[in-house]
Backbone as CSV, one residue per row, in Angstrom:
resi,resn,N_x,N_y,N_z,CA_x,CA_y,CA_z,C_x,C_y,C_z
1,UNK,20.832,-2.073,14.145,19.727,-2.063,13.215,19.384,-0.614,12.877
2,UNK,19.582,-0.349,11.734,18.681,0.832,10.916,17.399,1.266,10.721
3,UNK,17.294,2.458,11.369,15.009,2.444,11.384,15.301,3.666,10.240
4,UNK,14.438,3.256,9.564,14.037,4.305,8.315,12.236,4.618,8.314
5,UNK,12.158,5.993,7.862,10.936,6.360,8.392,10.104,6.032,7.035
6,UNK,8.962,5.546,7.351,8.063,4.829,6.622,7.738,6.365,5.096
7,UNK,7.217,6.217,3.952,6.790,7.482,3.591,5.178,7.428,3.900
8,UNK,4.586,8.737,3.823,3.559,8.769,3.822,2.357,8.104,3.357
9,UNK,2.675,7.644,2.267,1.543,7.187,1.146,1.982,5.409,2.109
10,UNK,3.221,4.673,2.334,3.355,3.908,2.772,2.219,3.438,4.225
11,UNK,2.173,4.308,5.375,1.809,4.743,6.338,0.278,4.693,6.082
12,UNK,-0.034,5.692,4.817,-1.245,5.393,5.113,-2.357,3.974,4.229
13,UNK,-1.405,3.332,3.826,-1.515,2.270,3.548,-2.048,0.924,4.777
14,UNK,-0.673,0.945,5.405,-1.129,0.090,6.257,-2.007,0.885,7.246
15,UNK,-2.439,1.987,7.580,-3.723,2.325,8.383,-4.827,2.161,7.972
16,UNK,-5.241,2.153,6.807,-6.272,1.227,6.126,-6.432,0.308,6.230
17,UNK,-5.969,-0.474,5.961,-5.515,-2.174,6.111,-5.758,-2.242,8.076
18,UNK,-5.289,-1.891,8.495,-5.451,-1.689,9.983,-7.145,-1.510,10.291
19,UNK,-7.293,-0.673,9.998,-8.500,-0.355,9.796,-9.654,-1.019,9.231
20,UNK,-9.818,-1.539,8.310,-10.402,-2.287,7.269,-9.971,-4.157,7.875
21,UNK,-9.100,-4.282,8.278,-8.255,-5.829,8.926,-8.423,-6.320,6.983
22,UNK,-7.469,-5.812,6.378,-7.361,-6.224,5.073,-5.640,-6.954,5.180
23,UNK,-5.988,-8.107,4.424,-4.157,-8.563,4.299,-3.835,-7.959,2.959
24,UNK,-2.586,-7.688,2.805,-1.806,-7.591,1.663,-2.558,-8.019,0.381
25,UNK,-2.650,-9.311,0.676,-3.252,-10.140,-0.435,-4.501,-9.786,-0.772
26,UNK,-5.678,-9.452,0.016,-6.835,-8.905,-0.267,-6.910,-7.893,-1.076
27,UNK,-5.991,-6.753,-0.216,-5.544,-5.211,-1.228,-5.103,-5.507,-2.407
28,UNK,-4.221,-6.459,-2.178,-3.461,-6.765,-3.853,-4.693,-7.064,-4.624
29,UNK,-5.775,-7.829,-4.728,-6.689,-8.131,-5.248,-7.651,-7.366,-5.785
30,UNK,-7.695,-6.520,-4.558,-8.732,-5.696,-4.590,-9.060,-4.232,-5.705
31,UNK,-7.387,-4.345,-5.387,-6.788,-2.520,-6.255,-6.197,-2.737,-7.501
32,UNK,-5.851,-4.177,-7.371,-5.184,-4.382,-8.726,-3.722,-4.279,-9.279
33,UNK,-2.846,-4.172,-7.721,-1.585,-3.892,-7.752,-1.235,-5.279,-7.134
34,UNK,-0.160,-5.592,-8.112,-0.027,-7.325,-7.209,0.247,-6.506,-5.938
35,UNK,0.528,-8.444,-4.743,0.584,-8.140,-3.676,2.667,-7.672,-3.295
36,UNK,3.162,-8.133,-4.096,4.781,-7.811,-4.086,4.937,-6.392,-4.345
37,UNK,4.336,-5.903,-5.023,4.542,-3.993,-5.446,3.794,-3.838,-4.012
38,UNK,2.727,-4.051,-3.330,2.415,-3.542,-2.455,3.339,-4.204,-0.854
39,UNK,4.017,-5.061,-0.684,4.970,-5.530,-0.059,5.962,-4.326,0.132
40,UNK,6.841,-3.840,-1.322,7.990,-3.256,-1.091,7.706,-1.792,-1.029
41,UNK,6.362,-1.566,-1.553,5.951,-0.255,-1.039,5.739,0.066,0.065
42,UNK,5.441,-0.645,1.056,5.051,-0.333,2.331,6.398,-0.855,2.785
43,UNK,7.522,-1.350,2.585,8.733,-1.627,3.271,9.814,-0.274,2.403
44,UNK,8.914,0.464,1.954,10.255,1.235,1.327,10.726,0.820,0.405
45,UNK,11.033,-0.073,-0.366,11.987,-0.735,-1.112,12.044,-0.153,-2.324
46,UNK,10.550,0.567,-2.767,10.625,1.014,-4.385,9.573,1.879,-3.815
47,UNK,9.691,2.998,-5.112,8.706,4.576,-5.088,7.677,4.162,-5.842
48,UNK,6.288,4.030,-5.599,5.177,3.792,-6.200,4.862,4.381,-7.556
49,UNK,4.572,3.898,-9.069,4.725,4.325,-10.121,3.298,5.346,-9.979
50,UNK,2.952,6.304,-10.747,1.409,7.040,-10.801,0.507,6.429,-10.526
51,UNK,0.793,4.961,-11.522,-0.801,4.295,-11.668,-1.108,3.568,-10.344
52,UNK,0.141,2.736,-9.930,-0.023,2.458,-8.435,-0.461,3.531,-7.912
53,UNK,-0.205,4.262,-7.592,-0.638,5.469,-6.387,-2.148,5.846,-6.627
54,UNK,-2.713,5.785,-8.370,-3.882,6.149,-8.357,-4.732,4.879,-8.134
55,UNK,-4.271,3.806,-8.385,-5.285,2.338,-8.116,-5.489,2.358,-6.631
56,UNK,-4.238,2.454,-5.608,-4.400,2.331,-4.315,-5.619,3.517,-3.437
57,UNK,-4.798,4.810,-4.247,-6.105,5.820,-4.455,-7.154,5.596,-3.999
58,UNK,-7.773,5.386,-5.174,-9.032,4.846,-5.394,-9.928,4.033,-4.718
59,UNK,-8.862,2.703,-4.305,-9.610,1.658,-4.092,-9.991,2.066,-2.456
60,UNK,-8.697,2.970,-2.161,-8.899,3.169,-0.355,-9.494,4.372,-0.199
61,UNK,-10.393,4.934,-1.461,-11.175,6.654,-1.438,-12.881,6.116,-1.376
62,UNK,-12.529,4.813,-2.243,-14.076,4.047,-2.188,-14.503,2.939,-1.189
63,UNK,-14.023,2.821,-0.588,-14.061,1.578,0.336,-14.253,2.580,2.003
């Protein structure tokens, strides 16, 4: 098995969520990024577009 290191913005994603005890689905709701962009972002799978990065931003600068 292959470990690949999480990126930052990933990381501090789920420490919020950790923090907060938010599911996926809540955040997805909450920020306005479905919950699948926020799935493969936090698994690596795809690089977060601007606006993602500024919705998630936001929602985890005000909360």
């Amino acid at each position: 098995m292959s470990e690949h290191k999480l990126s930052a913005f990933a990381e501090q994603i789920i420490q919020y969520q950790k923090k907060h005890d938010l599911t996926d689905n809540e955040m997805a709701f909450s920020s306005h990024v479905s919950v699948e962009r926020i799935h493969d972002i936090k698994s690596n799978e795809v690089e977060p577009n601007a606006d993602e990065i500024q919705r998630l931003k936001e929602f985890m600068g005000g909360n």
